[in-house]
N, C-alpha and C positions, 0 to 999 in steps of 0.2 A: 575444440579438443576432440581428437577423436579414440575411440575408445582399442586399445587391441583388440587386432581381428582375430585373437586367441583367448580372451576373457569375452567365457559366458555369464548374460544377466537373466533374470528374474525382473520382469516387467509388471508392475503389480500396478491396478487402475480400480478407484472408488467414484463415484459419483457423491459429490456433494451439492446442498444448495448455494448460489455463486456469492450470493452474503458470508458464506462460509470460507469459502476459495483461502484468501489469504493465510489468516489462524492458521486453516489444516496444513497449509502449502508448506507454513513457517516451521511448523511443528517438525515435518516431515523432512526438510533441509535441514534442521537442527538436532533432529536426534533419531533418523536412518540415515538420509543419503542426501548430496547437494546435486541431483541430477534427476528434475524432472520435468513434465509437462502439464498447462492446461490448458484444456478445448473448454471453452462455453457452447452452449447447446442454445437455441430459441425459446426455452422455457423456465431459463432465469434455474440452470442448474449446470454445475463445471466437473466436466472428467480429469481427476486429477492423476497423471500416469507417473510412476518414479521407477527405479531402478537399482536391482539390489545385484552384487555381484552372486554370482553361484558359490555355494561352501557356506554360505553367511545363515548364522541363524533366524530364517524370515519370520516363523511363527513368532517369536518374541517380538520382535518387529512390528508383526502388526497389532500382537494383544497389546502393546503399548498407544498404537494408534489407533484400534480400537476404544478404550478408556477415553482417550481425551478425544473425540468425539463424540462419546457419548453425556462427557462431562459437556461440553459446547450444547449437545441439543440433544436428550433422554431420547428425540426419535431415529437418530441414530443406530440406536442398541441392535444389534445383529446386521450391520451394515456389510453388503459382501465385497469383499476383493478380489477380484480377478486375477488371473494370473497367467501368464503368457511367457514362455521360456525362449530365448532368442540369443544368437552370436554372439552381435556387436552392434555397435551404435553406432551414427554420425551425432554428435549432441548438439553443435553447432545449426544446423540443417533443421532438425527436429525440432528445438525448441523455438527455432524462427520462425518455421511454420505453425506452430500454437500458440502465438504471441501476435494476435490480430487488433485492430486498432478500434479504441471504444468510445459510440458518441452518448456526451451525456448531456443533458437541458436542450435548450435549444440552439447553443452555439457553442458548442467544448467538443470538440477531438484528443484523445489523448490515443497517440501510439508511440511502438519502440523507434528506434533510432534507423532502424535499416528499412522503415518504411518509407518509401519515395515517394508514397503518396498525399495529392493537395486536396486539400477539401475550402470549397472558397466558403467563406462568411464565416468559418467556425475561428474561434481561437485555439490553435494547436501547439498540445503539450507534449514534448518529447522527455517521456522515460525510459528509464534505462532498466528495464524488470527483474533487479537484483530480488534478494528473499526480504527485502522492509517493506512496511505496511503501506497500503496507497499505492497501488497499481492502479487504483480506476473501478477495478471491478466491485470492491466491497460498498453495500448501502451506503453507510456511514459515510465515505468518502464521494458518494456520488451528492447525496443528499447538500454535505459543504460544498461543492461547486455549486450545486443548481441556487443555494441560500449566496454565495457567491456573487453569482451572476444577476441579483433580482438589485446587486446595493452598486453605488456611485463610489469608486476605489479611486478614481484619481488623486491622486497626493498622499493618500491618506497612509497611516504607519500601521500593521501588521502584526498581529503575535501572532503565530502558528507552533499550538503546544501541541506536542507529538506527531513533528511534521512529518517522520515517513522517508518516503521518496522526494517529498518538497515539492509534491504536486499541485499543493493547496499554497502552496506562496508562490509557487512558479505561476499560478493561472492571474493571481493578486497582481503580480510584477507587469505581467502581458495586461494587464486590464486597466493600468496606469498607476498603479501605488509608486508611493516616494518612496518607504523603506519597507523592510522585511526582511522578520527574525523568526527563524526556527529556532524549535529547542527537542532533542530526544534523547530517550537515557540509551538506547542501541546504539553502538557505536556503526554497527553497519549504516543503518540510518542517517547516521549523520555523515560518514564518506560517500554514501548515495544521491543525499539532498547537494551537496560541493558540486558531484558530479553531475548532476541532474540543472543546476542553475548554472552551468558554466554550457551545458548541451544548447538548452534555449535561450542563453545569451539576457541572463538575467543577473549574473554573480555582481554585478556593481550595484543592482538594487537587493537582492538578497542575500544573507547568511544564518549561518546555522552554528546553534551550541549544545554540544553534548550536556545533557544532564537535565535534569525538572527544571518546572518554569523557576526554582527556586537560584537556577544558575542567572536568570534574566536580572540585572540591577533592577533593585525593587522602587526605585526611584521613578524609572520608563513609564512614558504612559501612550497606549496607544487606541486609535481610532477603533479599530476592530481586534477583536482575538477571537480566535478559531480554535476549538479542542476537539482532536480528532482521535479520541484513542479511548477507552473502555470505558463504559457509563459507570461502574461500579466503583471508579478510580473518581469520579467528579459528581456525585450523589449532593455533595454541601457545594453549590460552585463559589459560595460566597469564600470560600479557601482558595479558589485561582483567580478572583476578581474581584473588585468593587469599585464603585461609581457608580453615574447617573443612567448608564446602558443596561442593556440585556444582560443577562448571562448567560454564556453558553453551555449548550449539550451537543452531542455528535449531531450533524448536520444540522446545526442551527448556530450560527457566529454570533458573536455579542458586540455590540458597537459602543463605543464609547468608556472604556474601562478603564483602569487601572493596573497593576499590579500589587496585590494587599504585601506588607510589611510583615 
């Protein structure tokens, strides 16, 4: 989409830490603008650049994004923005080029769909980097791959609570699992996770359902479950599982579980 070569924007760019990336990214799609960019830098920190039109009131804008950064991390508090006043946009072009491809553990590739490139011995993940959680870049999500990658997935059946982009059941699927089920209460998420297992050529071993793991029949029992979404939401895990497995916390899967009643 390209932007009129008559509408001027307001290009506003914050550095955050890249743990942070997503949250702020979401935030900022959801309540300024659905037109941005992120660079990561080599020091495990992401320029996040968005785009306001001119006329728009920006100072609210950011006092708003200001607060919930600072809600996320107190060192936030007087974080600057930048600001840069410009024409027009290619958004297409631009956001392709800050959409670069990320390795994580010792054999995971995950990049966008328009990247051509082969990486031999990695297992590679093609998403599609709409605004749901699980790009790749956040700890949490890096952490469940690498937890991932250390277990024997052949056959084995899959919960993936708060799958996201369905990165963490897409890598399950490529790593031999028999079935795999998302579940998210974002409906973005869940039209993302469809499209993301139909990219990599997984949709007959996985699917996805909108809503808590409470939408999952509570009858299901599976070899591993995965919870990949806010620590504060899974504090008692013995309320998303039980059995003779682990329980899971963000980058740590539980094998062996159930579904509690």
């Amino acid at each position: 989409m390209r932007a009129d070569e008559t509408q001027r924007f307001h290009e506003i760019a914050v550095t955050v830490a890249s743990a942070d990336a997503d949250p702020v990214a979401n935030y900022i799609n959801e309540s300024i603008c659905e037109g941005l960019l992120l660079e990561d830098d080599e020091d495990g920190r992401t320029v996040i650049k968005f785009y306001i039109p001119d006329k728009t009131d920006i100072n609210k804008s950011l006092q708003g994004l200001a607060r919930y950064m600072k809600a996320i991390d107190p060192a936030y508090a007087g974080a600057a923005f930048r600001r840069t006043f410009i024409q027009s946009l290619d958004w297409i072009e631009s956001y392709k080029r800050s959409v670069t491809p990320i390795l994580i553990g010792d054999s995971i590739i995950v990049k966008p769909p328009w990247n051509q490139s082969t990486f031999a011995g990695r297992t590679e993940i093609i998403i599609e980097p709409k605004m749901a959680f699980g790009t790749g870049r956040h700890e949490s999500t890096q952490g469940c791959l690498a937890q991932l990658e250390q277990l024997d997935l052949t056959g084995k059946r899959l919960l993936d609570v708060g799958c996201g982009t369905g990165i963490l059941s897409i890598y399950a699927a490529k790593r031999g699992a028999g079935e795999v089920i998302g579940c998210d209460l974002d409906p973005i998420a869940v039209e993302n996770s469809a499209e993301n297992f139909v990219l990599n050529d997984v949709a007959s071993v996985c699917s996805v359902i909108g809503g808590t793991i409470d939408a999952v029949r509570p009858d299901r029992r599976f070899d591993v479950i995965v919870v990949n979404i806010i620590k504060s939401v899974i504090d008692e895990p013995g309320e998303i599982v039980s059995g003779a497995g682990r329980y899971s916390y963000p980058g740590r899967p539980a094998e062996s579980g159930s579904r509690r009643n």
